[in-house]
NUMILUM-380821 format. One record per atom (N, C-alpha, C, CB): residue in one letter; x, y, z. Coordinates in pm, whole numbers, padded with zeros to 5 digits, always signed. Glycine has a CB too. Layout:
% NUMILUM-380821
aXYZ ...
This chain:
% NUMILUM-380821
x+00084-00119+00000 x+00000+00000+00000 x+00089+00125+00000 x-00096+00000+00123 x+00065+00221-00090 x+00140+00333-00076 x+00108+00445-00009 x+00165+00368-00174 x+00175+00517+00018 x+00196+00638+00133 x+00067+00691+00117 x+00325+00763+00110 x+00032+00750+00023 x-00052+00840-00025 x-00232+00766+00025 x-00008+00856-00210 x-00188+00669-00046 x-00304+00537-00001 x-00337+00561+00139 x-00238+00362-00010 x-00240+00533+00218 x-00282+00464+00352 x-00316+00632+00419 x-00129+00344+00446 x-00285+00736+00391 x-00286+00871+00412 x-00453+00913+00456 x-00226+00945+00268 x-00471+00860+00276 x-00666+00791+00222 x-00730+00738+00337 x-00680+00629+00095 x-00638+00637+00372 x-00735+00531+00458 x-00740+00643+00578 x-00657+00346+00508 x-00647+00664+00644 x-00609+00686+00824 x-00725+00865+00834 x-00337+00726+00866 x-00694+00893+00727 x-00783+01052+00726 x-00906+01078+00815 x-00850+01080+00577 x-00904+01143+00874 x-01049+01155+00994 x-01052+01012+01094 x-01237+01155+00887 x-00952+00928+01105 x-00971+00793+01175 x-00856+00804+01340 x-00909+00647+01036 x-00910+00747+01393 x-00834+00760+01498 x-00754+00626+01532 x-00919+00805+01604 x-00655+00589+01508 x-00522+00487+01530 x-00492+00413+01647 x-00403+00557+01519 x-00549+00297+01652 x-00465+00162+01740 x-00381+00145+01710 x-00495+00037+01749 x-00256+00118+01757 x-00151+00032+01700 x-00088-00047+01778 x-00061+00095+01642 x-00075-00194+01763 x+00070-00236+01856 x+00174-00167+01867 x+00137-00345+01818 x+00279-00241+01937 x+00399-00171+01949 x+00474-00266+01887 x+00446-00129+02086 x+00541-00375+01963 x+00639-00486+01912 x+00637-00509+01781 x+00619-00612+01970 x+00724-00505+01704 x+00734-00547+01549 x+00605-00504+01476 x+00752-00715+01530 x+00586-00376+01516 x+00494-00278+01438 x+00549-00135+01439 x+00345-00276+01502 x+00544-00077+01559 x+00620+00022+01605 x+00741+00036+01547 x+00635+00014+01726 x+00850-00082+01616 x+00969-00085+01583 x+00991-00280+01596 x+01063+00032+01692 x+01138-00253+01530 x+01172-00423+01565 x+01220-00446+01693 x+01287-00492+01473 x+01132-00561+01759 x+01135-00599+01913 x+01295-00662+01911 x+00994-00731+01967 x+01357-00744+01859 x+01472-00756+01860 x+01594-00677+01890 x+01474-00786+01781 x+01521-00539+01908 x+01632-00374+01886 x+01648-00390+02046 x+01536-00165+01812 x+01524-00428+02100 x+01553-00436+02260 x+01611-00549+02315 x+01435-00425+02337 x+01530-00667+02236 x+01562-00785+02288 x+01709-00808+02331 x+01524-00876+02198 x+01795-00804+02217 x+01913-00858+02201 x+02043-00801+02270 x+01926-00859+02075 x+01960-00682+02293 x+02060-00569+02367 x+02028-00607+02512 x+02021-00385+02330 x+01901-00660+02584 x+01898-00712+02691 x+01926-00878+02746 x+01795-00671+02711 x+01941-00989+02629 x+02060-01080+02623 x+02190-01036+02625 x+02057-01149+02519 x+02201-00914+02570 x+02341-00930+02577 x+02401-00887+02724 x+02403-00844+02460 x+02323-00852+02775 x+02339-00759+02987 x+02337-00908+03022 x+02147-00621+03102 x+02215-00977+03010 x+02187-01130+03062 x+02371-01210+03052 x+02039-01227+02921 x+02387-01208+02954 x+02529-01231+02906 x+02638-01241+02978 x+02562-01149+02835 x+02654-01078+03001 x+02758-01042+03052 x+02730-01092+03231 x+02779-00876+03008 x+02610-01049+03310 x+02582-01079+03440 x+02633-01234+03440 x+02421-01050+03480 x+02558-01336+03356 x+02604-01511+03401 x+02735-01450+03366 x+02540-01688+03295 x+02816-01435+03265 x+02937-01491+03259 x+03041-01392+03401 x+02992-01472+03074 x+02978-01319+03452 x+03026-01291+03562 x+02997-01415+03660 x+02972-01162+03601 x+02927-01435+03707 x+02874-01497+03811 x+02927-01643+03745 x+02702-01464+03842 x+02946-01685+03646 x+03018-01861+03653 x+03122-01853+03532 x+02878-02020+03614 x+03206-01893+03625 x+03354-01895+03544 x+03357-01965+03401 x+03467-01981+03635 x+03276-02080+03423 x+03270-02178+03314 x+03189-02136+03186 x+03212-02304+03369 x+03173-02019+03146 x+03077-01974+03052 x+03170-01824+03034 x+02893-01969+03116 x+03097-01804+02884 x+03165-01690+02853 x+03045-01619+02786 x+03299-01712+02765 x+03060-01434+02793 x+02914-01388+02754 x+02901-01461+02659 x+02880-01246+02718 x+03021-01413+02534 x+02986-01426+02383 x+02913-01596+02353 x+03152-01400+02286 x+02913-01693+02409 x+02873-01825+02432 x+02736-01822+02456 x+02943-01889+02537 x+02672-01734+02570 x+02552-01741+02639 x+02479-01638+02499 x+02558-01675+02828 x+02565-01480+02492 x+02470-01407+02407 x+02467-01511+02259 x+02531-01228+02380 x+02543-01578+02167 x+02505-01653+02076 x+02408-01774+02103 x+02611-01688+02025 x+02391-01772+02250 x+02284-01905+02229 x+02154-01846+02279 x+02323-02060+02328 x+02138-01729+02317 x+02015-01636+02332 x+01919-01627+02235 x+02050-01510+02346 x+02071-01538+02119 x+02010-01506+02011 x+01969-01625+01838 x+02105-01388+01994 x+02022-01718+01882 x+02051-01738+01782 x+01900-01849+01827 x+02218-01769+01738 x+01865-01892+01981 x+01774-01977+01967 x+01617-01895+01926 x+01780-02062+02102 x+01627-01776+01986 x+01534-01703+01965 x+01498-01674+01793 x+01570-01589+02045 x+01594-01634+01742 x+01610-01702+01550 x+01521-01816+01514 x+01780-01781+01507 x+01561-01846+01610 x+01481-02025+01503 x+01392-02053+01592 x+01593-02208+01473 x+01404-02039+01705 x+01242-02077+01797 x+01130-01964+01873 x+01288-02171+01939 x+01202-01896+01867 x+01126-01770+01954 x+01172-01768+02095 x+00956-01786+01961 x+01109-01694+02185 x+01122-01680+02320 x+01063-01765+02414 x+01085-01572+02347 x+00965-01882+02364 x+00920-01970+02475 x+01010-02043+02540 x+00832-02055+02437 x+01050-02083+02673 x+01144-02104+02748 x+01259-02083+02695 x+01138-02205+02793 x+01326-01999+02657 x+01429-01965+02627 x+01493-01955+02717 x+01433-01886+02567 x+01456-01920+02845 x+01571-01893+02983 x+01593-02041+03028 x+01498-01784+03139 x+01478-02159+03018 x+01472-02310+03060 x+01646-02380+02976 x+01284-02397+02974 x+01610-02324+02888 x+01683-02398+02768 x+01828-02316+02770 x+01590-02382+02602 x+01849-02212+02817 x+01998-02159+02843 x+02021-02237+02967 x+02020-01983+02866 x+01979-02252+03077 x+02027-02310+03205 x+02045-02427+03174 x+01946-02301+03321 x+01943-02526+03120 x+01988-02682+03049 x+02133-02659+03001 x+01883-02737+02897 x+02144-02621+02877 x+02250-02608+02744 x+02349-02546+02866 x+02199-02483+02572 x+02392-02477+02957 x+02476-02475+03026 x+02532-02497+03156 x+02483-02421+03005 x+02413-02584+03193 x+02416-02612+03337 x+02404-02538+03446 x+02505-02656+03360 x+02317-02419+03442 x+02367-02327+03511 x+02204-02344+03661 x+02396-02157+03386 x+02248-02288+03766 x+02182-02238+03876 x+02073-02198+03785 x+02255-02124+03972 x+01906-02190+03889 x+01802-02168+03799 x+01803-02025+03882 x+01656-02282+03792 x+01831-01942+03748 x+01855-01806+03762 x+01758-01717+03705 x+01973-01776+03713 x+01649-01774+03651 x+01521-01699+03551 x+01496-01596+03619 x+01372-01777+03525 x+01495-01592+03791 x+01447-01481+03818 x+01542-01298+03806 x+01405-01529+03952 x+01648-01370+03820 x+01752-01288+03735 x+01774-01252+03638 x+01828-01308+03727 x+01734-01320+03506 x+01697-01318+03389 x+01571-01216+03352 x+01675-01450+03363 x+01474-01237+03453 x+01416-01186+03398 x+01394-01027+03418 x+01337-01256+03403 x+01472-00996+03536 x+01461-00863+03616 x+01530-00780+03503 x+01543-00857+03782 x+01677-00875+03460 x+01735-00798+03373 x+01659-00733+03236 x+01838-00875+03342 x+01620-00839+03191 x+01492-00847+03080 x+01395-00719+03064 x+01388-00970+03126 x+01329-00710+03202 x+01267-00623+03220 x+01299-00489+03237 x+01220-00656+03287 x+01395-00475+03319 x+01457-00301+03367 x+01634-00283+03331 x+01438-00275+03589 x+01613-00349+03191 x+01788-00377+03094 x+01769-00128+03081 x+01755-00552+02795 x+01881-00135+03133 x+01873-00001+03052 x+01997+00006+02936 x+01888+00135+03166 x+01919+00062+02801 x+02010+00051+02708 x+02067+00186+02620 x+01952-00045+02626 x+02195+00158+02589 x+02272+00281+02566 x+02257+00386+02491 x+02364+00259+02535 x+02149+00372+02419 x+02064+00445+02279 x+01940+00433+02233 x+02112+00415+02167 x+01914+00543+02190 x+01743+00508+02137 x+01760+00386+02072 x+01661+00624+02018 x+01614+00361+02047 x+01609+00264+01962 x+01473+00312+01856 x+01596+00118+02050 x+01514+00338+01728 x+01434+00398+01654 x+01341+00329+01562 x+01501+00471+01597 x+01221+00342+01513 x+01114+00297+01513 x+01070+00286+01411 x+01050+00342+01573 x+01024+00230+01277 x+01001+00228+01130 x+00972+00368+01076 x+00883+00134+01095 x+01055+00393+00966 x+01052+00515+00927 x+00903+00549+00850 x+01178+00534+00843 x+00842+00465+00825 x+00703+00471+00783 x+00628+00467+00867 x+00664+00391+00707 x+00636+00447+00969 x+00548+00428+01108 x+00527+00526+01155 x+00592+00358+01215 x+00660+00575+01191 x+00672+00727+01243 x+00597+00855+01175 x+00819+00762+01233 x+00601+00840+01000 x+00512+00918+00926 x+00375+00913+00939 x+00532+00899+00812 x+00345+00810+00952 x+00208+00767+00948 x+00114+00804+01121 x+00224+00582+00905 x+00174+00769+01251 x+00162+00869+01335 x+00183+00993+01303 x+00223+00850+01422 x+00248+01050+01285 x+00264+01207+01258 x+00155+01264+01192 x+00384+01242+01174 x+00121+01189+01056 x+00024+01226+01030 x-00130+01200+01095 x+00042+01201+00933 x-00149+01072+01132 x-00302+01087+01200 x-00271+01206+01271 x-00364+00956+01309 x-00194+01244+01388 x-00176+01337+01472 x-00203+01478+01452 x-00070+01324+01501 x-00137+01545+01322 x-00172+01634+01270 x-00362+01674+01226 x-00077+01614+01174 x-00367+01578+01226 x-00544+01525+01173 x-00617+01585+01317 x-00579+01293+01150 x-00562+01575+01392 x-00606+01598+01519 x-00687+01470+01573 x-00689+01727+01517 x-00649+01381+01553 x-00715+01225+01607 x-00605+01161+01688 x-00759+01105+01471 x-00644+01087+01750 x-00560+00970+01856 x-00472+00889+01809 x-00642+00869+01921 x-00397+00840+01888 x-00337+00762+01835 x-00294+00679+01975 x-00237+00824+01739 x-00336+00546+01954 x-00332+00456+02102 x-00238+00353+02068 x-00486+00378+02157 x-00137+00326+02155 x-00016+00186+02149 x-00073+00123+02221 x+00146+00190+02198 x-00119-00014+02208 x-00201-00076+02253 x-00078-00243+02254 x-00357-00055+02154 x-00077-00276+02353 x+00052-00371+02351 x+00008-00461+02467 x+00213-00289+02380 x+00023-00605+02406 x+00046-00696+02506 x+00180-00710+02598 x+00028-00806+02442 x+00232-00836+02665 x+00341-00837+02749 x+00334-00752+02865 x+00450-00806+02681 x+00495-00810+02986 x+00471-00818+03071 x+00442-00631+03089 x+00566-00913+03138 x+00415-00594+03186 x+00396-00432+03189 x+00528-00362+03237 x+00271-00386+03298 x+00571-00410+03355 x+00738-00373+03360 x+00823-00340+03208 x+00821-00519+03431 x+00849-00492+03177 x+00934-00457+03055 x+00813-00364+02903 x+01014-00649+02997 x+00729-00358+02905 x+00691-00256+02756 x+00718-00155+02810 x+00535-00241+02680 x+00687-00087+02936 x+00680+00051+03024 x+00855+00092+02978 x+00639+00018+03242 x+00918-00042+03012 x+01052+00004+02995 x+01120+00043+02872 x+01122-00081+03038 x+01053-00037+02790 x+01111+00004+02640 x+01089+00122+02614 x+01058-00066+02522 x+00956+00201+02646 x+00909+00320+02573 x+01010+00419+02626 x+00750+00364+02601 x+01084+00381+02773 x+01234+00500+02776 x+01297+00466+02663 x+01362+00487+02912 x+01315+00375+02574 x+01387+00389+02483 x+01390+00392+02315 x+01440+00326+02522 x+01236+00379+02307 x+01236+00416+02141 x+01190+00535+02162 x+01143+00329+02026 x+01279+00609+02030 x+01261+00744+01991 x+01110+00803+01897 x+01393+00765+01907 x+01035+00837+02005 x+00928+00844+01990 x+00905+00994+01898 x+00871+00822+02124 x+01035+01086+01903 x+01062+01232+01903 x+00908+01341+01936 x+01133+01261+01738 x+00915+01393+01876 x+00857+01527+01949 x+00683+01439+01976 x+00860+01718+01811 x+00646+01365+01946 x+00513+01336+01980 x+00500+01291+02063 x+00449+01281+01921 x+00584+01229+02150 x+00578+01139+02245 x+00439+01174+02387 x+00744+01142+02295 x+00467+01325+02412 x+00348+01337+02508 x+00192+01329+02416 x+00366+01500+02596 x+00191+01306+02253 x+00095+01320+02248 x+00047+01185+02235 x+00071+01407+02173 x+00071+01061+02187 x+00077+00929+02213 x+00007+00911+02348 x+00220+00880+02210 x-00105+00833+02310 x-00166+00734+02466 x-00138+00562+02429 x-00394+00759+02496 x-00092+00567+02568 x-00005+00408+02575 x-00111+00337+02650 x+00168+00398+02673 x-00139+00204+02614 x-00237+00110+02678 x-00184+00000+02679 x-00362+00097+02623 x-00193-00070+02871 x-00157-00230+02849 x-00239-00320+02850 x-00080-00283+02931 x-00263-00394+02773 x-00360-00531+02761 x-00377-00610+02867 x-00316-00627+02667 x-00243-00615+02936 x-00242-00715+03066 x-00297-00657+03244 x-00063-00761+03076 x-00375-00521+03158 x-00405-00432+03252 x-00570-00478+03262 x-00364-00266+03207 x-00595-00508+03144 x-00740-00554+03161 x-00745-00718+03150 x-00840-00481+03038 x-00717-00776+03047 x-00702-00902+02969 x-00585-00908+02835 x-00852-00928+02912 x-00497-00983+02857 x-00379-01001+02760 x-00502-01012+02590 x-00257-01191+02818 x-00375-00971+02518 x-00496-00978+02370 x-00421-01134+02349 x-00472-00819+02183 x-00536-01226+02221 x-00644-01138+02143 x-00821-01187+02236 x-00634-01200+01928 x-00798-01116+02367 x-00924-01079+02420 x-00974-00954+02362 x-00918-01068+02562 x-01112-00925+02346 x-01166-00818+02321 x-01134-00700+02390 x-01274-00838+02326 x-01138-00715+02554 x-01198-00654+02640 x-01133-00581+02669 x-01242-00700+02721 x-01033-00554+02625 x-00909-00417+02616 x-00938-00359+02534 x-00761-00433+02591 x-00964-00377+02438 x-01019-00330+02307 x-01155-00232+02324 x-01054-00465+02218 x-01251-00317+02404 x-01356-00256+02456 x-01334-00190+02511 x-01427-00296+02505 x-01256-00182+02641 x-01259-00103+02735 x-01192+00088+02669 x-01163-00196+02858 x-01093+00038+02568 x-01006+00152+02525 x-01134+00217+02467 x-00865+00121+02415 x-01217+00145+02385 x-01343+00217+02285 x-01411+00260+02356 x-01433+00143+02194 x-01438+00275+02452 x-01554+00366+02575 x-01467+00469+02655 x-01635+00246+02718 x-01366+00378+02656 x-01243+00497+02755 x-01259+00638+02679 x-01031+00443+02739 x-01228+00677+02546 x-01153+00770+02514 x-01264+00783+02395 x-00989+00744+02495 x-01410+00734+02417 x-01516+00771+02351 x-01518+00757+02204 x-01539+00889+02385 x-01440+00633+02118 x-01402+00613+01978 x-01511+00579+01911 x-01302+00517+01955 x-01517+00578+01787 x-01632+00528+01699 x-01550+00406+01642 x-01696+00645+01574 x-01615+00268+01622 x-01576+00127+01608 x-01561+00187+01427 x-01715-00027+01671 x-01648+00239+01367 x-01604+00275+01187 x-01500+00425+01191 x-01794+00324+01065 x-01435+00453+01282 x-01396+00543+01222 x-01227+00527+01332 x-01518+00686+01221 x-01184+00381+01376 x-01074+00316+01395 x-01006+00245+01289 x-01096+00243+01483 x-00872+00292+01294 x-00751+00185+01193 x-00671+00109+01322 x-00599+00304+01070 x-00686+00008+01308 x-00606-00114+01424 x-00481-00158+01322 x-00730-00291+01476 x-00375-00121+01330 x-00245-00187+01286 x-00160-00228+01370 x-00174-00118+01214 x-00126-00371+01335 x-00061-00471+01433 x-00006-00564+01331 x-00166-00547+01548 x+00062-00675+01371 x+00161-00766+01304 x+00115-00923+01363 x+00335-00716+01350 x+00039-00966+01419 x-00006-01109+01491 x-00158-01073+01436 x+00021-01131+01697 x-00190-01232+01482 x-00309-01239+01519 x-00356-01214+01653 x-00339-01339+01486 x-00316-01176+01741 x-00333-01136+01877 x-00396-01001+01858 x-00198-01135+01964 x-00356-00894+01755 x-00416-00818+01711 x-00528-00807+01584 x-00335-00765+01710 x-00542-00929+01538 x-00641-00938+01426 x-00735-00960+01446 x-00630-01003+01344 x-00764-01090+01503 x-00822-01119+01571 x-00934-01050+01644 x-00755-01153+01612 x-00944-00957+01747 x-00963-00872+01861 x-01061-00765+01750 x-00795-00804+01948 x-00979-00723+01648 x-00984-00647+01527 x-01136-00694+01495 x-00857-00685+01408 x-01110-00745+01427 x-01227-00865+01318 x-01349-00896+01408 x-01144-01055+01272 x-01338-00909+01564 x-01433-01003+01619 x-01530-00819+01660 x-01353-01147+01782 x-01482-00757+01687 x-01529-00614+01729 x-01551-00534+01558 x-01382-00525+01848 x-01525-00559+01427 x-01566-00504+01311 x-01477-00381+01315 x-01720-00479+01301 x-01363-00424+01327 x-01275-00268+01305 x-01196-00272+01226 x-01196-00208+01409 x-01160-00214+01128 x-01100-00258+01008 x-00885-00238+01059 x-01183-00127+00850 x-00868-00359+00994 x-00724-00398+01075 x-00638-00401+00950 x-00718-00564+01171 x-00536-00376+00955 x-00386-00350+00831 x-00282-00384+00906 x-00343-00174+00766 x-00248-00518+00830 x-00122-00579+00910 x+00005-00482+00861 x-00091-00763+00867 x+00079-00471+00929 x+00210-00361+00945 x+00297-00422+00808 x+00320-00378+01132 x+00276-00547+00807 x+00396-00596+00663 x+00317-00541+00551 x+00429-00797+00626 x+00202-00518+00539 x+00163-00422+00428 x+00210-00270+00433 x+00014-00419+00423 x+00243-00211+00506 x+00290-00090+00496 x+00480-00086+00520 x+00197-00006+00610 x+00516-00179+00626 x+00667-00091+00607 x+00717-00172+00525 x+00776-00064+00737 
């Protein structure tokens, strides 16, 4: 879909959007907070080295994703069950630089904004770590105008009822919302409430 197009669509509409691999690529955080995970074990046990732990972070997350990923580093290295360490880091990693956000994304907020309509980040996961990321993508000058919503505040998606709750919150019309997201966790939610949804790989 081209610029101009989606310009068409978003015009007079007021904007849902995920965050993770919509916003920006979740990996920009991820990998930078394996790599702290990293460095902390290979402090704490002699027998491991970061660069060992951060290649088996990243590289399982590559091919499998994040489901037990912390299970499966302590197996593969024998280590003390340290998840809860893992995950603190995970959560409150502070990292050395923005982390900047699809350059089409960023246009495309800017513009609903200018429109004078909303624009809601609407994000699953834990609430610690999303709260934490948003210190670090470069949101630039809009940032106070952005309203941030967590799913796990009402019901993790793809429940409705976040969805609902945001559509009464902030008084939206169900035809005159654009929901863009990258899962079905967001399509889903989309479709079952009649709100017309644009997966993010169509635009960036």
């Amino acid at each position: 879909m081209t610029e101009d197009k989606l310009k068409e669509v978003l015009k007079d509409k007021d904007l849902i959007i995920d965050l993770d691999n919509t916003i920006y690529e979740e990996t920009d955080y991820l990998f930078q907070a394996y790599k702290k995970i990293a460095d902390v074990l290979s402090q704490k046990y002699d027998k491991i080295s970061s660069e060992s732990v951060y290649s088996f972070l990243k590289e399982t997350f590559q091919k499998n994703g994040r489901k037990r990923i912390f299970d499966k580093l302590i197996k593969r290295f024998d280590l003390d069950n340290d998840i809860s360490l893992m995950l603190n880091i995970l959560r409150n990693v502070k990292i050395p630089c923005k982390i900047e956000p699809f350059p089409k994304i960023t246009k495309l907020i800017s513009y609903v904004l200018k429109c004078n309509n909303k624009v809601i980040v609407f994000t699953n996961g834990n609430y610690l770590q999303q709260k934490n990321k948003l210190n670090y993508i470069n949101f630039g000058h809009f940032k106070n105008e952005l309203i941030f919503e967590f799913a796990v505040l009402y019901e993790p998606k793809p429940s409705t009822l976040g969805l609902e709750i945001i559509i009464d919150k902030y008084s939206l019309d169900k035809e005159s919302i654009i929901y863009i997201g990258d899962s079905k966790f967001d399509e889903l939610p989309a479709n079952k409430m009649n709100i017309l949804f644009l997966n993010v790989n169509q635009i960036v």
